[in-house]
PAZAPA-4460 file (N, C-alpha, C; in steps of 0.05 Angstrom, whole numbers, plus 32768, in hexadecimal, padded with zeros to 4 digits):
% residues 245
    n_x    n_y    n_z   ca_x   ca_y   ca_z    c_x    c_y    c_z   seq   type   mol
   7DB8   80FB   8094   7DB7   80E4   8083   7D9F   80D2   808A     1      X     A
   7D95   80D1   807B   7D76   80B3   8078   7D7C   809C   8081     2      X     A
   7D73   808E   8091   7D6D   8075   8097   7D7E   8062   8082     3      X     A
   7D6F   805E   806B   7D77   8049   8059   7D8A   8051   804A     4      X     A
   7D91   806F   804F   7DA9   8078   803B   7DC5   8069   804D     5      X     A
   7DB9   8076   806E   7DDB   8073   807D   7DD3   804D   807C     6      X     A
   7DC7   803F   8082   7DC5   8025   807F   7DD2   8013   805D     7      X     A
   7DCA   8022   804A   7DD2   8016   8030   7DF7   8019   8036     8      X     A
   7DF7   8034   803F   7E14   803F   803B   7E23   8029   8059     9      X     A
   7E21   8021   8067   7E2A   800D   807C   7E28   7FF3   806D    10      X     A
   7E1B   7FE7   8062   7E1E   7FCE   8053   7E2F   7FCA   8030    11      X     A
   7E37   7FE8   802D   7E45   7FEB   800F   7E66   7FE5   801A    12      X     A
   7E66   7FD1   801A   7E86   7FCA   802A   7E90   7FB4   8020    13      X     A
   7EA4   7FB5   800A   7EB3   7FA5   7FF5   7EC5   7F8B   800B    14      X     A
   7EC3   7F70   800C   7EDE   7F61   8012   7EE9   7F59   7FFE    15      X     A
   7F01   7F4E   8005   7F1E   7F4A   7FF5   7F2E   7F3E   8006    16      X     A
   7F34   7F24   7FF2   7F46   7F0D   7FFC   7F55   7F10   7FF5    17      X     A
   7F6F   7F1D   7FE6   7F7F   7F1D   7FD2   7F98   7F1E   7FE3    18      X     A
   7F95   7F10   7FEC   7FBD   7F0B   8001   7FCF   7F12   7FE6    19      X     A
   7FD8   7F0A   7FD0   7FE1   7F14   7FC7   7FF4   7F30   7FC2    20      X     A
   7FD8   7F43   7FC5   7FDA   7F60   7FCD   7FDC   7F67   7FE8    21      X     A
   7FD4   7F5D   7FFD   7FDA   7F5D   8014   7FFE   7F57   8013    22      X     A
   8006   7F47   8016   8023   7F41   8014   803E   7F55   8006    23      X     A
   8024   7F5C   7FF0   803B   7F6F   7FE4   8033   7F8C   7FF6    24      X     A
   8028   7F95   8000   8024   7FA8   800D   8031   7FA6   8023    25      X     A
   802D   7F8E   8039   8044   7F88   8052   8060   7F88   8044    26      X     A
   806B   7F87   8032   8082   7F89   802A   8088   7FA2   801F    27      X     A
   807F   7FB2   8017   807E   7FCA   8016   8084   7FD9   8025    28      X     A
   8074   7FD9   803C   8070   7FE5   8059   8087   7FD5   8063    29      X     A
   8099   7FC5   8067   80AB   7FAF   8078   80C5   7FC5   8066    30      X     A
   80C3   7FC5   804D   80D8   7FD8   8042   80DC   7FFB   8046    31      X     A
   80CA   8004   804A   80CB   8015   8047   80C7   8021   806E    32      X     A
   80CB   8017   807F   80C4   801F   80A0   80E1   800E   80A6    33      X     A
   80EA   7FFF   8093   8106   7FF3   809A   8121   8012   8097    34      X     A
   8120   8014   807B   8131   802B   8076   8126   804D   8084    35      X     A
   8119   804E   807F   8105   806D   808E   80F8   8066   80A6    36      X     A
   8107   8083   80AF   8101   8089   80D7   80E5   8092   80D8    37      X     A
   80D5   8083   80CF   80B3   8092   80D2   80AE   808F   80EC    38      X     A
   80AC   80A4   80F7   8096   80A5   8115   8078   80B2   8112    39      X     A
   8070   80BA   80F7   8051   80C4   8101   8046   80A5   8100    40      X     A
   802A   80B1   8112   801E   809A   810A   800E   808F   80FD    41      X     A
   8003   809F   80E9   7FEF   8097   80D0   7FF4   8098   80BA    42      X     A
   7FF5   808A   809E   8005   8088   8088   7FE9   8084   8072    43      X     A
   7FEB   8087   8063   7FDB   8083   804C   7FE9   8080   8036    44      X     A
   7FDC   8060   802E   7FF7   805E   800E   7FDD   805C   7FFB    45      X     A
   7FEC   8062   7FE0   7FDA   806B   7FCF   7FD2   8054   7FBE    46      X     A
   7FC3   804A   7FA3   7FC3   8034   7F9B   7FDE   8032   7F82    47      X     A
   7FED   8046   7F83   8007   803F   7F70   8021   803B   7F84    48      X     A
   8018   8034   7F9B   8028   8031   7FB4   803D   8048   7FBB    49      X     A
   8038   8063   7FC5   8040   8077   7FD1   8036   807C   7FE0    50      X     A
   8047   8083   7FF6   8037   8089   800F   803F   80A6   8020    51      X     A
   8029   80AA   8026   802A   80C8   803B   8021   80BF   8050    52      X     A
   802D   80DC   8063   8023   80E0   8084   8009   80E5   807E    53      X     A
   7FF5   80DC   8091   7FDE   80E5   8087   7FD4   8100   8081    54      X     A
   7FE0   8111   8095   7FDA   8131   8099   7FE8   8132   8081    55      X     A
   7FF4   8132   806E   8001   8139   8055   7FF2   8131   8045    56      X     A
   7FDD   8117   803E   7FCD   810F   802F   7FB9   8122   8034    57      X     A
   7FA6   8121   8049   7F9D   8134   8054   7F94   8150   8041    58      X     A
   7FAD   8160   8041   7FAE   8174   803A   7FB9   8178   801E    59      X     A
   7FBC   8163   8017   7FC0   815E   7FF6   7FA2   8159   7FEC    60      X     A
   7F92   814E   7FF8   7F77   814A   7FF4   7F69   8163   7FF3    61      X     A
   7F63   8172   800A   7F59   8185   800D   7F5C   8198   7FEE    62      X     A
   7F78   8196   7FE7   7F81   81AE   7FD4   7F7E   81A5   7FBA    63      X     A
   7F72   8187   7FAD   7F69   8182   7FA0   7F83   816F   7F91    64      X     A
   7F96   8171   7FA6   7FAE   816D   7F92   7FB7   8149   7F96    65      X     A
   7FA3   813D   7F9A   7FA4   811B   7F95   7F8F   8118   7F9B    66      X     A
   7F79   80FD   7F8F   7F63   80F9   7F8E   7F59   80E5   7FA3    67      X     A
   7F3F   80ED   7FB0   7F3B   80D8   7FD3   7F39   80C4   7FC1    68      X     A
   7F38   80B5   7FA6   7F34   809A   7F9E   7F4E   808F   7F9F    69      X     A
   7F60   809A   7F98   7F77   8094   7F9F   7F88   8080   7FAD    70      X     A
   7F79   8094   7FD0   7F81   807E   7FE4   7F7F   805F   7FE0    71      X     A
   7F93   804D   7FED   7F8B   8032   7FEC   7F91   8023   8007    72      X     A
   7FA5   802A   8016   7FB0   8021   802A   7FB1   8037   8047    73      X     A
   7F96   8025   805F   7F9C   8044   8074   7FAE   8033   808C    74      X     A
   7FC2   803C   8092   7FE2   803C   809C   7FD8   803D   80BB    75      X     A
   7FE3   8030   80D0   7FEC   803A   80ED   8008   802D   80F1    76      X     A
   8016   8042   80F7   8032   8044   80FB   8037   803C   811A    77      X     A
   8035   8020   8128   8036   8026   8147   805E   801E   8147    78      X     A
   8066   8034   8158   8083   802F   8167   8083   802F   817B    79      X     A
   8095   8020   818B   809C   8026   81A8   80BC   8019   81AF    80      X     A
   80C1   8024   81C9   80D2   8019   81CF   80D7   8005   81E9    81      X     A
   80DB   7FE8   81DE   80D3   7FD3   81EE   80C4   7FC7   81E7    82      X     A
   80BA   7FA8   81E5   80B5   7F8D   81D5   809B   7F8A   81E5    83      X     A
   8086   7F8A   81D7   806F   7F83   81DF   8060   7F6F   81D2    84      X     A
   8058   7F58   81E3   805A   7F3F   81C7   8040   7F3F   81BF    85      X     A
   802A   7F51   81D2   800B   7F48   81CA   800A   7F5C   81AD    86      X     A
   801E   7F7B   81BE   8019   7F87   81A1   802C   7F86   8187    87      X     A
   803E   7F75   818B   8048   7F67   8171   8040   7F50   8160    88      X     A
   8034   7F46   8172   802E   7F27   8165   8012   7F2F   8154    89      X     A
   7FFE   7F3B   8167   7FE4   7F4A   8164   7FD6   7F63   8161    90      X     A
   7FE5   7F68   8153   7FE4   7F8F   8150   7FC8   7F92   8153    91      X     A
   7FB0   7F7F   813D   7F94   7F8C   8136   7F89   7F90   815F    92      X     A
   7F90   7F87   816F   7F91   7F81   818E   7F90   7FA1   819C    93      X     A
   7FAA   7FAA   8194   7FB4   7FBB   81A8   7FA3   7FD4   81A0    94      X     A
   7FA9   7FE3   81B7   7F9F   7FFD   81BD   7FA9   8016   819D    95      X     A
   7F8F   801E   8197   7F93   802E   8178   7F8B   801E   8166    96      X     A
   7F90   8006   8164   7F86   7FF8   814F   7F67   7FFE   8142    97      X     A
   7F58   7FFB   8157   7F3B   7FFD   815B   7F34   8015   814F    98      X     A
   7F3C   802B   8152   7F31   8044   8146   7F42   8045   812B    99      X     A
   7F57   8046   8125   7F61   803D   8110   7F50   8030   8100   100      X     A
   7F46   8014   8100   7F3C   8008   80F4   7F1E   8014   80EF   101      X     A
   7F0F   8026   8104   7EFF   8035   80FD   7F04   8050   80ED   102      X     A
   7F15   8060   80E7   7F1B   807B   80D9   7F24   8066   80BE   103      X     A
   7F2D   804C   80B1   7F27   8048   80A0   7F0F   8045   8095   104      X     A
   7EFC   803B   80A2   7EE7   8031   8097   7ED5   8053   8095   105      X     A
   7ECE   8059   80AD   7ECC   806E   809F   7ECD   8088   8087   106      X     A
   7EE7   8084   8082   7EFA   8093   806F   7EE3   808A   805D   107      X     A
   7EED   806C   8055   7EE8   8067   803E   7EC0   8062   8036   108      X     A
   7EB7   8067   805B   7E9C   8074   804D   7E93   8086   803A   109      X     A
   7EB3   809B   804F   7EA8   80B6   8039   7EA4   80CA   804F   110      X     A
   7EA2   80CC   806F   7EA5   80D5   8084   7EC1   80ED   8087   111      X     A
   7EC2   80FA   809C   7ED7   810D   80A2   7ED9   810D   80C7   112      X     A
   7EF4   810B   80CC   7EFA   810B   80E9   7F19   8117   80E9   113      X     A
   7F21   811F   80F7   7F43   811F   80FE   7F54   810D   80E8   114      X     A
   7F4E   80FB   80F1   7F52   80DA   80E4   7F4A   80CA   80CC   115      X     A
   7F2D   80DB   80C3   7F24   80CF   80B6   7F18   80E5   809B   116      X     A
   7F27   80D9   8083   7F1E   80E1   8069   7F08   80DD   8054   117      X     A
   7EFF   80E9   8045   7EEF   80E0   802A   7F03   80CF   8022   118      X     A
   7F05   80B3   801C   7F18   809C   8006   7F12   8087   8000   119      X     A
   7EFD   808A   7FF0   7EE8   8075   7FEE   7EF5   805E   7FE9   120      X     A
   7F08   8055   7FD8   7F16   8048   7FCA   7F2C   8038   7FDA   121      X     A
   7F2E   803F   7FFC   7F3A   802F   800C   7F3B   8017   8012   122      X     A
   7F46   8007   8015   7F48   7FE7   800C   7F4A   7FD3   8023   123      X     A
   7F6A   7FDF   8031   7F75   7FCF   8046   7F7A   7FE3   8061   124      X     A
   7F80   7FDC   806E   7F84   7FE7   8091   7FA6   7FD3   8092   125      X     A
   7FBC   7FE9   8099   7FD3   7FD3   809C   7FE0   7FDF   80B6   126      X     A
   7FE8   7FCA   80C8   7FED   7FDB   80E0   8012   7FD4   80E0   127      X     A
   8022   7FE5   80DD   8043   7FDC   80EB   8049   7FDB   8108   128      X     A
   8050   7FCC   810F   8064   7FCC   812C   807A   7FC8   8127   129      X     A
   8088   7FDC   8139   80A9   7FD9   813A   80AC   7FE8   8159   130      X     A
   80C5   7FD1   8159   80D0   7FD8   8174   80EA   7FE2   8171   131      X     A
   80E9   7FFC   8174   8103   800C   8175   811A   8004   8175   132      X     A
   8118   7FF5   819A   8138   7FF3   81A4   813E   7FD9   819D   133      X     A
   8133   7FCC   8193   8141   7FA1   8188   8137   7FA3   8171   134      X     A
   8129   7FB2   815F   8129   7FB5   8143   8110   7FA3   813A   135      X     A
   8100   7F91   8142   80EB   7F84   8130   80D9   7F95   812D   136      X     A
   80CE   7F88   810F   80B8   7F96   8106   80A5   7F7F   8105   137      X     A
   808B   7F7D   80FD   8075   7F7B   80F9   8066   7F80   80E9   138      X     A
   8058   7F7F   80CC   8040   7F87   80C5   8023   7F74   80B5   139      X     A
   8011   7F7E   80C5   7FFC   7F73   80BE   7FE9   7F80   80A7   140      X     A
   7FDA   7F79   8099   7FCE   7F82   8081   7FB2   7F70   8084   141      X     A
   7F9C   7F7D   8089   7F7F   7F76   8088   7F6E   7F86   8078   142      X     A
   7F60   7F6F   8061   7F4F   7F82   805D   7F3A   7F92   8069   143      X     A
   7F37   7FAE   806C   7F1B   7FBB   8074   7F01   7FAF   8072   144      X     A
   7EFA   7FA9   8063   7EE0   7F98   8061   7EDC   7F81   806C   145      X     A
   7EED   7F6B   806A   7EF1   7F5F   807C   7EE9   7F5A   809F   146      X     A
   7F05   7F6F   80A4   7F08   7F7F   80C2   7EE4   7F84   80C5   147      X     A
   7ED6   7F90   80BA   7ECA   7FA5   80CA   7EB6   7F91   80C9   148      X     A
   7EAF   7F83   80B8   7E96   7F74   80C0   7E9A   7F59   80D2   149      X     A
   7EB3   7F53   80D4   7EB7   7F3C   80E7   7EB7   7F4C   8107   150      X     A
   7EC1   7F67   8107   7EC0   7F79   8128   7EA5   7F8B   811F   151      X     A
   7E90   7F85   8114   7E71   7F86   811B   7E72   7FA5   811B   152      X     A
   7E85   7FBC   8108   7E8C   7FCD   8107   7E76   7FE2   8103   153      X     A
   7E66   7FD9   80ED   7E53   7FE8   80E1   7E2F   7FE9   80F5   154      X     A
   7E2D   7FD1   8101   7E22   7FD7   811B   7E27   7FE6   812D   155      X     A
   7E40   7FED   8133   7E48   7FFF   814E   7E46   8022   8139   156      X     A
   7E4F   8020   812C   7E55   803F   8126   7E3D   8049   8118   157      X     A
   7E27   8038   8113   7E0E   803F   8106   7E05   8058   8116   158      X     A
   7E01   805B   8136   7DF2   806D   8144   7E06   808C   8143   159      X     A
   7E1F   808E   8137   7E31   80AC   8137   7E27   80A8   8115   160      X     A
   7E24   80A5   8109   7E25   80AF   80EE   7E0E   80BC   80EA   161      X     A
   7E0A   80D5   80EF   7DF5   80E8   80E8   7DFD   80FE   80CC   162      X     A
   7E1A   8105   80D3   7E1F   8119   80C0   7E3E   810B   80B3   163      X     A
   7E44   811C   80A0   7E5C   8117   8097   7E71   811D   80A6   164      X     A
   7E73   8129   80B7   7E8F   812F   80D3   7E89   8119   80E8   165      X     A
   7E8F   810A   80EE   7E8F   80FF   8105   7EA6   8107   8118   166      X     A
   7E9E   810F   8132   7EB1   810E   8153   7EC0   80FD   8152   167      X     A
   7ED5   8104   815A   7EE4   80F6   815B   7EE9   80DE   8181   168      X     A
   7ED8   80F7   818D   7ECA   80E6   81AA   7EB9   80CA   81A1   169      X     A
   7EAC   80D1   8188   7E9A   80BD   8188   7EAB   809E   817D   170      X     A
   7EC2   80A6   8162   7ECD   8091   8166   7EDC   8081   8179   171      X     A
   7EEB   8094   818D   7EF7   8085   81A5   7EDF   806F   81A9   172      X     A
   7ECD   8080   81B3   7EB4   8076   81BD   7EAA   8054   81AD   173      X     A
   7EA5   8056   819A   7EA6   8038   818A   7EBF   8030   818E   174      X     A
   7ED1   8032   818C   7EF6   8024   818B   7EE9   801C   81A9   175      X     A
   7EE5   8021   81C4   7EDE   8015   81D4   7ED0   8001   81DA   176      X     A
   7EB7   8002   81C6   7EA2   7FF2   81C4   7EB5   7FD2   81B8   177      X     A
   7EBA   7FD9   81A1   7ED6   7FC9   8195   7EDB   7FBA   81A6   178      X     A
   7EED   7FCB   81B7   7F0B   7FBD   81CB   7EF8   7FA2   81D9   179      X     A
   7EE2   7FB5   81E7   7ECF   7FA3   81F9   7EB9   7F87   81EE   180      X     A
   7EB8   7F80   81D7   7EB0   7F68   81C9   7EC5   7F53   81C7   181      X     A
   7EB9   7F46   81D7   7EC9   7F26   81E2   7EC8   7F12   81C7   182      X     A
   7EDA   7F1B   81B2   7ED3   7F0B   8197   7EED   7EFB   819F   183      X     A
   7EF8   7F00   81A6   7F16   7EEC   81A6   7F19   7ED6   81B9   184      X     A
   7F00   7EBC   81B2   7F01   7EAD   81BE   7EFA   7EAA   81D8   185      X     A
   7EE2   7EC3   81DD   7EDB   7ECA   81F7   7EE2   7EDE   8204   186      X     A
   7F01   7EE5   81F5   7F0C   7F06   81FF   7F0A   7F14   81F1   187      X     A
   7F04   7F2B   8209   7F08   7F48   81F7   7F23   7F49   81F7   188      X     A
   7F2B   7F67   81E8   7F40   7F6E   81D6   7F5A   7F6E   81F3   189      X     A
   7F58   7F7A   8209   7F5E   7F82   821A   7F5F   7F69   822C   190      X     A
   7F52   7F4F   8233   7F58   7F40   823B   7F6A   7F2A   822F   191      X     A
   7F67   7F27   8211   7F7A   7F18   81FE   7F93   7F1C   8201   192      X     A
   7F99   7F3C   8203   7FB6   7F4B   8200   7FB9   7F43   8218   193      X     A
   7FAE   7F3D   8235   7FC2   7F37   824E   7FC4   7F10   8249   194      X     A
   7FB5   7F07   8244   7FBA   7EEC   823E   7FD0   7EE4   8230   195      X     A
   7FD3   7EE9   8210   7FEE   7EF4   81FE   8005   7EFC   8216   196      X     A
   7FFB   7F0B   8219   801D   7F18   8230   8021   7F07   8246   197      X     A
   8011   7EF9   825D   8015   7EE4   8266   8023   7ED4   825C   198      X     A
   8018   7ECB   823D   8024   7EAB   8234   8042   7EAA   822D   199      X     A
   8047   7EC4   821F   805C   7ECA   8208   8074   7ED9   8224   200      X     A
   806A   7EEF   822F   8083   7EF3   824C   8087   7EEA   825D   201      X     A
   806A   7EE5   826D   8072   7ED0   8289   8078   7EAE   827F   202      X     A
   806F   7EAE   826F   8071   7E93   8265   8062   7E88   826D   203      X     A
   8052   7E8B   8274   8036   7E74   8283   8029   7E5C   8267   204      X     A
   802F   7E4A   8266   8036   7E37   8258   8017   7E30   825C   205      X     A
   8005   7E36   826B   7FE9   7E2A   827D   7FD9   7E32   8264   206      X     A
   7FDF   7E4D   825D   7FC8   7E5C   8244   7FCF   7E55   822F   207      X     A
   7FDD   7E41   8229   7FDF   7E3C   820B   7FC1   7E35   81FE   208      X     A
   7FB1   7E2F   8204   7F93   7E22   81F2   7F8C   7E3D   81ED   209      X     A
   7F90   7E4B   8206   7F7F   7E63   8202   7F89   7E7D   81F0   210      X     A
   7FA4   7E77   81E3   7FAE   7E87   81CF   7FAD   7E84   81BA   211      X     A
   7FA9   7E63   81B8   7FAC   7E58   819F   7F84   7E68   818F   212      X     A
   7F74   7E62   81A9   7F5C   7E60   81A5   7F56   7E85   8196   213      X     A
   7F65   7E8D   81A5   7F6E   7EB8   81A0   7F7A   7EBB   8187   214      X     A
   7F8C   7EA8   8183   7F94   7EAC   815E   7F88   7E9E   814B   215      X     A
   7F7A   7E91   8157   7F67   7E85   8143   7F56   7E98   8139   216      X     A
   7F48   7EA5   814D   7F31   7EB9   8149   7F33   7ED1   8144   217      X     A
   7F58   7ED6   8146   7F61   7EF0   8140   7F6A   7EF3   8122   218      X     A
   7F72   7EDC   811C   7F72   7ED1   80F9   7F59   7ED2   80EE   219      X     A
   7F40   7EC5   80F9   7F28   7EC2   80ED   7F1F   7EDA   80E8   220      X     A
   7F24   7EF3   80F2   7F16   7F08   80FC   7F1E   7F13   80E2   221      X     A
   7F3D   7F20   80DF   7F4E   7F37   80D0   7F56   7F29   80B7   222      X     A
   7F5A   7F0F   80B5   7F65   7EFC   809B   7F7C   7F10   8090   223      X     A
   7F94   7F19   80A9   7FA7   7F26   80A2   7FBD   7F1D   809A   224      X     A
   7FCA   7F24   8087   7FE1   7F28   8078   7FF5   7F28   808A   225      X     A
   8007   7F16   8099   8021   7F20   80AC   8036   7F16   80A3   226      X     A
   804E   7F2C   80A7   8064   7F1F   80A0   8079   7F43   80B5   227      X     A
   808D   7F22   80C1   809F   7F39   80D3   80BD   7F41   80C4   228      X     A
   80C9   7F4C   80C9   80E3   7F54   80C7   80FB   7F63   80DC   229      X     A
   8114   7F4F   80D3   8123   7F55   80EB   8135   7F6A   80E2   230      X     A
   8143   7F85   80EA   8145   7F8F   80E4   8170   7F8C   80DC   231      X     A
   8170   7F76   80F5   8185   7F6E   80F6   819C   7F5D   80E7   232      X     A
   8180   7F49   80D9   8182   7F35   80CB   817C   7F3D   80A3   233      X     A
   8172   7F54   80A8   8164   7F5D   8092   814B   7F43   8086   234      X     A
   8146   7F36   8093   8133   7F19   808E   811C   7F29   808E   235      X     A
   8102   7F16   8083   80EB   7F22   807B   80DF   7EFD   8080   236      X     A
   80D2   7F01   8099   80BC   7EE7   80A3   80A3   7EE4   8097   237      X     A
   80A0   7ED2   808E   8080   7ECC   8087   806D   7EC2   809A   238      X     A
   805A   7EC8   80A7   8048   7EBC   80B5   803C   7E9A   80A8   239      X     A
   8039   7E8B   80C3   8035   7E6F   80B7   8017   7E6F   80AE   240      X     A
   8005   7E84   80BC   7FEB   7E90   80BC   7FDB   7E95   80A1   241      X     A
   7FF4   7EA5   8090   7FE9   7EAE   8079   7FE5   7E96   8063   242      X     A
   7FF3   7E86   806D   7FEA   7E67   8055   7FCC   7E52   8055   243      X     A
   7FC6   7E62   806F   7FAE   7E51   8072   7FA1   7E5C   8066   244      X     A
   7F95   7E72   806B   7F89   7E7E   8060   7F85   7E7B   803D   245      X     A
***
């Protein structure tokens, strides 16, 4: 690929404010990971809101049998068992996010990886958390365009885009680069998440400026869509976040 071709193609990157659609999509996703035991971890919902495992879209693609414009929504399914508050509160944070958020953007270059499809037409990046054994969920909804030019995305992955396959070494490789950019108020991704866990488990009451200062910049960054649900309560939380916006 040419110089000004892979350069035009790194700056052709749509944003979208439309919380609106964001909302109805976290509610979607809040309904449908409530009733269904999903454990893979990559989802792709379509733009008439259906969703597949990715390896099923995948290979529905390949066979011609749904169209890569299609796609609208690229999915990470994180579960575990046991309450982690940096990666509940802050999913776009935790470990996977980062390359996630890269195999969308890619995708919807038009690229191919493990992870990553032709789907030009990709919109949002939505990540779920749920904690197995006490039942909360979590989901955030950011737009792609957004995301990628606020985490300086299209700078880092400029030097792997030679061909249409990209390594999948090479995205770890950027998701690293990622983790290690101190945008969150001075922290990187990896120092934020122990500060968060400090404040919210040990209770160290000392880092409050410095969380407030982490969600400030972690809002500024993703301008994500959050809203939790208890699984117990059947309740559906609104983030106080999303009104500012």
């Amino acid at each position: 690929m040419k110089a000004d071709e892979l350069l035009k193609l790194l700056e052709n990157i749509e944003v979208d404010e439309n919380i609106a659609e964001k909302r109805e999509i976290a509610e979607y996703l809040v309904r449908k990971f409530s009733v269904d035991e999903l454990l893979c971890t990559n989802f792709i919902i379509t733009k008439d809101r259906k969703m597949y495992e990715f390896v099923s879209f995948k290979k529905l693609l390949e066979s011609n049998e749904i169209s890569p414009n299609d796609a609208y929504v690229y999915v990470l399914n994180s579960y575990s068992v046991g309450y982690d508050s940096a990666r509940y509160l802050y999913p776009f944070l935790m470990y996977g996010s980062k390359e996630t958020l890269i195999n969308a953007y890619l995708s919807k270059l038009g690229f191919r990886s493990s992870y990553v499809i032709p789907t030009p037409k990709l919109r949002y990046i939505a990540i779920v958390v749920r904690t197995l054994d006490v039942g909360p969920t979590s989901v955030e909804v950011a737009d792609i365009g957004t995301a990628v030019i606020s985490m300086k995305i299209p700078t880092l992955v400029r030097g792997i885009l030679g061909t249409k396959y990209i390594d999948d070494y090479d995205i770890r490789h950027v998701a690293s680069l990622l983790d290690s950019q101190k945008l969150f108020a001075g922290y990187d991704s990896y120092e934020a998440e122990d500060i968060i866990r400090e404040y919210y488990e040990s209770l160290d009451a000392s880092l409050a400026k410095e969380v407030e200062a982490i969600r400030d910049a972690y809002t500024r960054i993703f301008k994500q869509y959050r809203i939790e649900y208890n699984l117990e309560t059947k309740q559906i939380q609104v983030s106080d976040n999303n009104e500012s916006r």
